[in-house]
C-alpha positions as CSV (number, residue, x, y, z in Angstrom):
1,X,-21.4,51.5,-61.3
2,X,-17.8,51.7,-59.8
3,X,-17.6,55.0,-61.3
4,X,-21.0,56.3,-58.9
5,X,-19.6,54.2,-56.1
6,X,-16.7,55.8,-56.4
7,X,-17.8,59.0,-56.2
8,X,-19.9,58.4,-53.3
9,X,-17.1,57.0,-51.2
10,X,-14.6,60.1,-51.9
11,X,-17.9,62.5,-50.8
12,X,-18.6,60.0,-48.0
13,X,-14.8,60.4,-46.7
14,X,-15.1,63.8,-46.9
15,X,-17.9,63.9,-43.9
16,X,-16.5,63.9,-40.5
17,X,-15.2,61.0,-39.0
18,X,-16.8,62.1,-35.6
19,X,-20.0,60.1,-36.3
20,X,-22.1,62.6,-37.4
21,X,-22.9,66.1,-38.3
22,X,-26.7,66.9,-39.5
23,X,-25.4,69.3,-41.8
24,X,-23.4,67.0,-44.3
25,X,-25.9,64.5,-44.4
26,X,-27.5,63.7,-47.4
27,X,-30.8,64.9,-47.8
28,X,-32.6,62.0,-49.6
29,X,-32.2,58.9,-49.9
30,X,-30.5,57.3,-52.8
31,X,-32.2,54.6,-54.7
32,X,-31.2,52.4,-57.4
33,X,-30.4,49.2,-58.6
34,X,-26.7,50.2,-58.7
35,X,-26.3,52.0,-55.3
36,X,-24.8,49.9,-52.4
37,X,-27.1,49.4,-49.7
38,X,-24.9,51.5,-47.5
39,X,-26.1,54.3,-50.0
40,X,-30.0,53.5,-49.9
41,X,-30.2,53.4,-46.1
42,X,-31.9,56.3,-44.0
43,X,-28.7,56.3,-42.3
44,X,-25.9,55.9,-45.0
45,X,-22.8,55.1,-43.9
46,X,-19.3,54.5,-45.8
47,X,-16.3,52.3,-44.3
48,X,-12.9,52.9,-42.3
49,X,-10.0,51.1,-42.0
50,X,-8.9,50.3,-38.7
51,X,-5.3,49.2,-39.4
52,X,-3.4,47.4,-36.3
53,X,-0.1,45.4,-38.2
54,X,0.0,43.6,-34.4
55,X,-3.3,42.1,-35.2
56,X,-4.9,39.2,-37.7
57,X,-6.4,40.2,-39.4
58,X,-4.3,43.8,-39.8
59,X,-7.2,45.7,-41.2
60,X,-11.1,45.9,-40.0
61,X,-13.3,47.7,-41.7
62,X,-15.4,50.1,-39.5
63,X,-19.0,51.4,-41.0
64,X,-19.4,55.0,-39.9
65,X,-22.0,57.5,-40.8
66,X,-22.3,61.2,-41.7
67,X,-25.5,61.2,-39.9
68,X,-26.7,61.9,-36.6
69,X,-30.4,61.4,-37.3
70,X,-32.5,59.6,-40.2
71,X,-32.6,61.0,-43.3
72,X,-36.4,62.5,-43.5
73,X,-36.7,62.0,-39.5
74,X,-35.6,64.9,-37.3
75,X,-36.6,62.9,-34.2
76,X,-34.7,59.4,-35.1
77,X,-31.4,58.6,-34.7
78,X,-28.6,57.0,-36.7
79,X,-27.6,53.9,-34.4
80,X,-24.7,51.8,-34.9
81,X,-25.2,48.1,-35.1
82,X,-21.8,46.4,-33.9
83,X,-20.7,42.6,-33.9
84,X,-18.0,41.2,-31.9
85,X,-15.7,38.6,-33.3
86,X,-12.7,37.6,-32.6
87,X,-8.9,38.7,-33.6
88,X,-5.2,37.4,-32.7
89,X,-3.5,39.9,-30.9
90,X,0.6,39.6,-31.2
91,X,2.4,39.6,-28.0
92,X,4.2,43.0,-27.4
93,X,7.7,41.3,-27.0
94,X,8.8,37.8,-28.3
95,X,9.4,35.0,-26.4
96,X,13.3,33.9,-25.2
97,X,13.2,31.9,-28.1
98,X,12.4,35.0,-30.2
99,X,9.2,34.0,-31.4
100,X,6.6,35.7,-31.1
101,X,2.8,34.5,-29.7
102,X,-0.7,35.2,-30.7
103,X,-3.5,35.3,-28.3
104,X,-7.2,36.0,-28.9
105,X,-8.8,39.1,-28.6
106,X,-12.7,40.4,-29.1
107,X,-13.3,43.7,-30.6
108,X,-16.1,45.1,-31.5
109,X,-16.7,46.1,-35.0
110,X,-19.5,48.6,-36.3
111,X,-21.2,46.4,-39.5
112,X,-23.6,49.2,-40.5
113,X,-26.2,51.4,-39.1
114,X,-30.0,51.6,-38.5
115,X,-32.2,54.1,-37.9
116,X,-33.9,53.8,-34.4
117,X,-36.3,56.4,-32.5
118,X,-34.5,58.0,-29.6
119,X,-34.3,56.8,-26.0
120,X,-36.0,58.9,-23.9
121,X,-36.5,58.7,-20.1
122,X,-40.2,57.7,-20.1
123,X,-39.2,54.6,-22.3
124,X,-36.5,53.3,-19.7
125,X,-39.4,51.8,-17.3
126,X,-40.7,50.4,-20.4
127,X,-37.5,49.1,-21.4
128,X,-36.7,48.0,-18.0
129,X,-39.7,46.2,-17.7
130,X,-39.0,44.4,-21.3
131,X,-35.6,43.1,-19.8
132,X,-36.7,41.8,-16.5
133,X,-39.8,39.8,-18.3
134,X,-37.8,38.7,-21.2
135,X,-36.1,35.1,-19.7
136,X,-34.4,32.0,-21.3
137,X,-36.2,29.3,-21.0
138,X,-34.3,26.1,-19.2
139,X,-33.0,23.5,-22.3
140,X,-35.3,20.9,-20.8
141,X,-38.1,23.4,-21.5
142,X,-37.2,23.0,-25.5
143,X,-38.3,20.3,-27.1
144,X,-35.6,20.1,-30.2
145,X,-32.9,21.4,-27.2
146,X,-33.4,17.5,-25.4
């Protein structure tokens, strides 16, 4: 098993780090018990680190994908999906005392990718639409919020 994975990450590094290019994509799918998920997804995708040594944690690893568009789907596209969380930050210069302070910070990091259909300018009033009627209902509306 490391042996495949192994394998798979060196060929996986060796893709672009632009985010994408159709032509080193894979061109199936790989299946089986041993292969990562990363590996079995229409959009595979291996991880970067992001290294920062003024940051806590230092490194962040970044999913990123040799794929602009879904394995077996010319018209779908290789989305990222992302999660914010939070990171100290060191201050650029220490204090008088000589210490030095940490203050918290969002980044975004890209978990993983999914295959989604493109957006396309007829689906944006569609979209639009979805937003506006889409509401959070008031706590008091919620039974279990009271």
């Amino acid at each position: 098993m490391l042996y495949f994975f192994m394998n798979n990450v060196s060929q996986y590094h060796n893709e672009t780090e632009s985010g994408g290019d159709i032509q080193k994509c894979p061109t199936a799918v790989s299946s089986g018990q041993a292969v990562p998920t990363n590996y079995r997804s229409t959009c595979p995708w291996y991880y970067t680190a992001a290294h920062d040594p003024t940051r806590f944690p230092t490194t962040i690893m970044q999913a990123r994908s040799p794929c602009i568009y879904c394995i077996g789907s010319p018209i779908n596209e290789c989305v990222p999906v992302s999660q914010n969380t939070t990171v100290l930050q060191k201050s650029p210069s220490p204090s008088p005392d000589g210490s030095y302070i940490f203050y918290e910070r969002q980044v975004t990091v890209t978990v993983g990718l999914t295959c989604a259909g493109p957006r396309l300018a007829e689906n944006a009033a569609t979209t639009q639409a979805l937003t506006k009627t889409t509401t959070i209902a008031p706590a008091e509306d919620i039974p279990w919020a009271k």
